[in-house]
KOLGUPA-287049 format. One line per 2 residues: for each residue y, z, x of C-alpha. Coordinates in steps of 0.5 Angstrom, whole numbers. Each point is the difference from the previous one (the first is absolute). Example, Ala and Ser with C-alpha at 12.3 -4.5 7.8 and 13.67 -1.06 7.14 Angstrom:
BEGIN
-9:16:25 | 7:-2:2
END
This chain:
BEGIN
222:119:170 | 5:1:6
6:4:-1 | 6:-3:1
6:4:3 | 7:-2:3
0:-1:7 | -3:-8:0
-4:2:7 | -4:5:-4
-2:-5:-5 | -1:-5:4
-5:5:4 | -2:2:-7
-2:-7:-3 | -4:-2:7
-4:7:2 | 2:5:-7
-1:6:4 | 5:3:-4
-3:-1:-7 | -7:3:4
4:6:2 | 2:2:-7
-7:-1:-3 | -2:4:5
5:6:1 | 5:-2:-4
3:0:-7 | -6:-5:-2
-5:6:2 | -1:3:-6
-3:7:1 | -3:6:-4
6:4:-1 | -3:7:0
-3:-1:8 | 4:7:4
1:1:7 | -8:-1:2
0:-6:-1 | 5:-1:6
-5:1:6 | -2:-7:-1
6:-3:2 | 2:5:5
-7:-2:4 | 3:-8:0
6:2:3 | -5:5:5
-4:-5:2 | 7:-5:1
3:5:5 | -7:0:4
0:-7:0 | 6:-1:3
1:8:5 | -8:-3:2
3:-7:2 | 5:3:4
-5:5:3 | -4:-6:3
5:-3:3 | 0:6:5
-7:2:0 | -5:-3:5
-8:0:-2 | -2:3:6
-4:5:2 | 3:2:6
8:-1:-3 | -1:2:-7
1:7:0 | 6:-1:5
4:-6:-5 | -1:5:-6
5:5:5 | 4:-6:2
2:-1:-7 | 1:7:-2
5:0:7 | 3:-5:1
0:-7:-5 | 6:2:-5
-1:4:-6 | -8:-1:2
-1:7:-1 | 3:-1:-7
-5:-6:-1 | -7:3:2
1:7:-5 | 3:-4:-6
-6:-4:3 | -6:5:1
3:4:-7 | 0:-5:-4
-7:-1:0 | -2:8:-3
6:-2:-4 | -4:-6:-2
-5:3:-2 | 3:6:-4
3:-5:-4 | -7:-4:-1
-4:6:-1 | 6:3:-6
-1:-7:-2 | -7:0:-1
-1:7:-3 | 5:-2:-5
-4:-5:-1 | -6:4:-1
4:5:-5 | 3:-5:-4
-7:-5:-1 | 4:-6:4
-7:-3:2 | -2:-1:-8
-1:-7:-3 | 4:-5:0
2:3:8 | -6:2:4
1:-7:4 | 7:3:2
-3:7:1 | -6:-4:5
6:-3:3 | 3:6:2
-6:3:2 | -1:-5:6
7:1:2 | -1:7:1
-6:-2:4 | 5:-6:4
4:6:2 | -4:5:2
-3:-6:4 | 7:-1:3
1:7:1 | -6:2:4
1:-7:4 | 8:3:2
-2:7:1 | -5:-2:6
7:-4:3 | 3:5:3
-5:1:5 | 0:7:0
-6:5:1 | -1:0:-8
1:-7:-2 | -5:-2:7
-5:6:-4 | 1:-1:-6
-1:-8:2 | -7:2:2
-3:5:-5 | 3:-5:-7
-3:-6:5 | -7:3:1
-2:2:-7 | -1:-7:-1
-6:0:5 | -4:5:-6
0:-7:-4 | -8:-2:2
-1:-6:4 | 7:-4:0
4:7:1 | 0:0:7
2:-8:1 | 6:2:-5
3:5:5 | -1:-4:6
3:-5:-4 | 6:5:-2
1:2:7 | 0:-6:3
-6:3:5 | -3:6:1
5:5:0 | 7:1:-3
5:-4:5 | 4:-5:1
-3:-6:-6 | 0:6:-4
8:1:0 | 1:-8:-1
-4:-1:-6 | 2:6:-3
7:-1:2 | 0:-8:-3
-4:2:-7 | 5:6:0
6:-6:-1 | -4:-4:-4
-3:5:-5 | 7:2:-3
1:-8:-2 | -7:1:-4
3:5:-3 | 7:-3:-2
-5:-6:-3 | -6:6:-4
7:3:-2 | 3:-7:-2
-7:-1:-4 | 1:8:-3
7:-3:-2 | -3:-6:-5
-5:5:-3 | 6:5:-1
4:-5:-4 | -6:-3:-3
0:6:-5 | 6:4:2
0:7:2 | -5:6:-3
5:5:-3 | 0:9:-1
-3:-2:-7 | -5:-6:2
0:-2:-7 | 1:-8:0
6:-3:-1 | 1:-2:-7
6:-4:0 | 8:-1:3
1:7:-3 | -4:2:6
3:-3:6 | 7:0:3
2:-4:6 | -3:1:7
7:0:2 | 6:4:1
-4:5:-4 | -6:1:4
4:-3:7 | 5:5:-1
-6:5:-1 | -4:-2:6
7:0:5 | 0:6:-2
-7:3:1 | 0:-4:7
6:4:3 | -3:6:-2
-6:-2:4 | 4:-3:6
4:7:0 | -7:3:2
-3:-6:5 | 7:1:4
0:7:0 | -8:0:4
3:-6:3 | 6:4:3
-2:7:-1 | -8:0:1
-2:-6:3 | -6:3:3
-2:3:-6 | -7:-4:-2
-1:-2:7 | -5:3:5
3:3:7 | -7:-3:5
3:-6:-2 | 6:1:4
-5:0:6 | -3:-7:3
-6:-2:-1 | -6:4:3
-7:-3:0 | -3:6:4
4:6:-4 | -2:1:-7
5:4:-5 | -3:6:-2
1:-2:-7 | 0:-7:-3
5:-1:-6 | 1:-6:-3
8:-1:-4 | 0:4:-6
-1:-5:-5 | -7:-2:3
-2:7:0 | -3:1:-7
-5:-6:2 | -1:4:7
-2:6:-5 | -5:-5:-3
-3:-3:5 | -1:7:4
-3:3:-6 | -7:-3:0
-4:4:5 | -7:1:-1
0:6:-3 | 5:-3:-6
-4:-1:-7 | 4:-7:-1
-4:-3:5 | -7:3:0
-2:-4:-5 | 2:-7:5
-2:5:6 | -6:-5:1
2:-7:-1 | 7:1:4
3:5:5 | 6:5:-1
4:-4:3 | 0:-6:-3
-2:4:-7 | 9:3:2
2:-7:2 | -2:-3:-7
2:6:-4 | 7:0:3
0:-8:-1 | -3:1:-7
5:6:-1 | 5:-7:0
-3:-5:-3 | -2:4:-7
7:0:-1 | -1:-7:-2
-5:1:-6 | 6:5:-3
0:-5:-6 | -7:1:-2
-2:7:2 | 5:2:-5
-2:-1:-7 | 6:2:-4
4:-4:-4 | 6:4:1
4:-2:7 | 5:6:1
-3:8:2 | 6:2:-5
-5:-2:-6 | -5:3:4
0:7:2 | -6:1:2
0:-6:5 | 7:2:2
-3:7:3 | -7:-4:4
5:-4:4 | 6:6:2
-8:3:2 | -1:-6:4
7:0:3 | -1:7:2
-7:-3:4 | 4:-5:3
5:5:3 | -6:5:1
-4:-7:5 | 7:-1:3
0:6:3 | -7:1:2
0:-6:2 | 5:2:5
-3:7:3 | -6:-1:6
-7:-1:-4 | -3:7:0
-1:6:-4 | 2:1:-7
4:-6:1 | -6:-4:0
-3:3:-7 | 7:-1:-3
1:-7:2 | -8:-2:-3
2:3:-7 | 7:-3:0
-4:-7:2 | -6:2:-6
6:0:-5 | 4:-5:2
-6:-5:-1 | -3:5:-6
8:-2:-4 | -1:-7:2
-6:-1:-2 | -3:6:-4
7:4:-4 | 5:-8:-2
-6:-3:-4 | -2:6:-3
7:2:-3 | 2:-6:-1
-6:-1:-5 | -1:7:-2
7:1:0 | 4:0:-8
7:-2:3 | 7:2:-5
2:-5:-4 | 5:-6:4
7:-2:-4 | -1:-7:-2
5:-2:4 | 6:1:5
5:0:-5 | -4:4:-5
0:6:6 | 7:-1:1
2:1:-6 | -4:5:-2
3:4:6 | 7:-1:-3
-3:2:-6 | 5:6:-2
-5:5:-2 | 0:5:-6
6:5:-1 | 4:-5:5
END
């Protein structure tokens, strides 16, 4: 039903294209929304308004770049010099990203506490998973155009590793590489897919949205919704908490931005591109460096890939793993076997993932340190483990495991949290 208002050109425009009815169904007061979500649950908002900043501060950027081997380096310094405010444009563009993927990473954990990728919402949480992978695609493809010494490297060695795939794995590199070495084709089709791959993810987060809305949002609790009783408005009572969460964010994005601008970048890449000079130390950007660890971690000493050591080699068995360390996040809603969504219920599921947030943290950081010595036999357990959770610790709990009892709904918990107890 189209909403009428007093203006006769919005009711005009509302009759033709109900974009206003469409609005308020989606965000607004005709959203109804469990009332008991808390602030977790703004991560998801603060990524959409994340990627629409990225959006615009990289369209801007193109305007200034030049996809050239020869220029590229020097256009990126041209815009921090001299185009108006450029400087501003690029760190609110190049912060951004490790802002994205703060956010998308806190979204996907509190989806992984609360039990958000549970039935009926596991395609909502196969979607998500792809656009982790979209954005990690489109983050790999910014890096390398700087053109600097870390983006021109690390170009080469994320490229090579598909030349470990048997038989086609070569003419994937070619392909990607557009000859027989990183050069000028490279930068054209990595900085064409780079514009294109934030539209597909506008269009995976459109599809994300629709499933979303289809069965409304988990909650703390991840009891189902019961009736009314349980839901409120989406708006102005959880706009006004989103606002909220998002100027406290914004108050940190700005103050990297204007304050620590180079904080999660590398200093090699300040210095053009050198095919003949290799960095002593190859790193990818921090939110990669988990997947680096993994990758790393099979050597041919390492006991995960004795039992394969006679079909594939080492490094295709890093490839797939790292790859795999993604793509089991897919089955999350069949490796686990609970009944019961929300970790509070669950304490012995609770403590296996703040164990499992320490081994991510744990392959983070090792994966940032050169491949020898101990750093080698810490990041092969962390690996062991992180597949162990996924595949070994979530099925077993989740099916051994005796959960507490659940409220029967939202409102019964809220109220029985009112309840004045004894002697009050």
């Amino acid at each position: 039903m189209s909403k009428q208002f007093k203006n006769p050109v919005l009711n005009w425009i509302e009759y033709r294209l109900p974009i206003f009815s469409f609005l308020d169904d989606s965000v607004g007061s005709g959203y109804p929304t469990p009332k008991n979500i808390n602030y977790w649950w703004n991560f998801g908002s603060i990524a959409g308004f994340i990627l629409v900043v990225m959006i615009a501060s990289g369209i801007v950027l193109a305007m200034h770049y030049t996809a050239h081997v020869d220029y590229a380096f020097n256009s990126i310094e041209r815009i921090m010099r001299d185009v108006n405010y450029g400087w501003l444009i690029r760190y609110i563009h190049m912060n951004g990203g490790s802002m994205f993927f703060i956010v998308v990473y806190i979204h996907l954990f509190r989806g992984m506490y609360y039990g958000s990728y549970k039935a009926p919402r596991e395609l909502l949480w196969m979607i998500g998973v792809f656009i982790l992978l979209a954005m990690m695609a489109t983050a790999f493809m910014g890096y390398v155009l700087p053109w600097g010494q870390m983006s021109f490297w690390g170009a080469t060695v994320i490229t090579n590793l598909f030349s470990a795939i048997p038989i086609v794995g070569d003419s994937i590199v070619t392909l990607l590489w557009g000859g027989f070495s990183v050069d000028n084709p490279t930068l054209n089709r990595f900085f064409s897919l780079h514009y294109l791959l934030p539209f597909i993810i506008v269009g995976l987060v459109f599809i994300h949205l629709w499933a979303l809305h289809e069965h409304k949002s988990n909650n703390p609790l991840g009891v189902d919704i019961k009736g009314e009783q349980d839901l409120i408005p989406f708006h102005p009572y959880f706009t006004s908490k989103d606002l909220y969460g998002l100027s406290a964010f914004m108050i940190f994005f700005m103050a990297i931005v204007f304050f620590a601008p180079n904080l999660f970048g590398e200093p090699d890449n300040y210095i053009p591109a050198n095919p003949l000079a290799t960095p002593p130390h190859i790193v990818p950007e921090w939110y990669f460096l988990p997947y680096y660890a993994i990758l790393r971690a099979f050597t041919k000493d390492f006991f995960l890939y004795w039992p394969v050591a006679w079909l594939i080699t080492a490094k295709l068995a890093g490839v797939i793993a790292m790859f795999a360390s993604i793509l089991l996040l897919l089955l999350m809603p069949w490796l686990d076997g609970s009944k019961v969504r929300s970790s509070k219920f669950r304490p012995i599921y609770a403590m296996a993932f703040w164990i499992f947030i320490l081994d991510c943290l744990v392959l983070g950081y090792v994966g940032g340190k050169p491949a020898e010595g101990a750093f080698i036999v810490i990041g092969q357990i962390a690996t062991a483990y992180y597949f162990a959770h996924l595949l070994v610790v979530i099925p077993l709990v989740s099916r051994l495991e005796r959960p507490r009892p659940i409220p029967e709904s939202i409102s019964a918990a809220v109220l029985a949290a009112r309840a004045p107890q004894a002697g009050e």
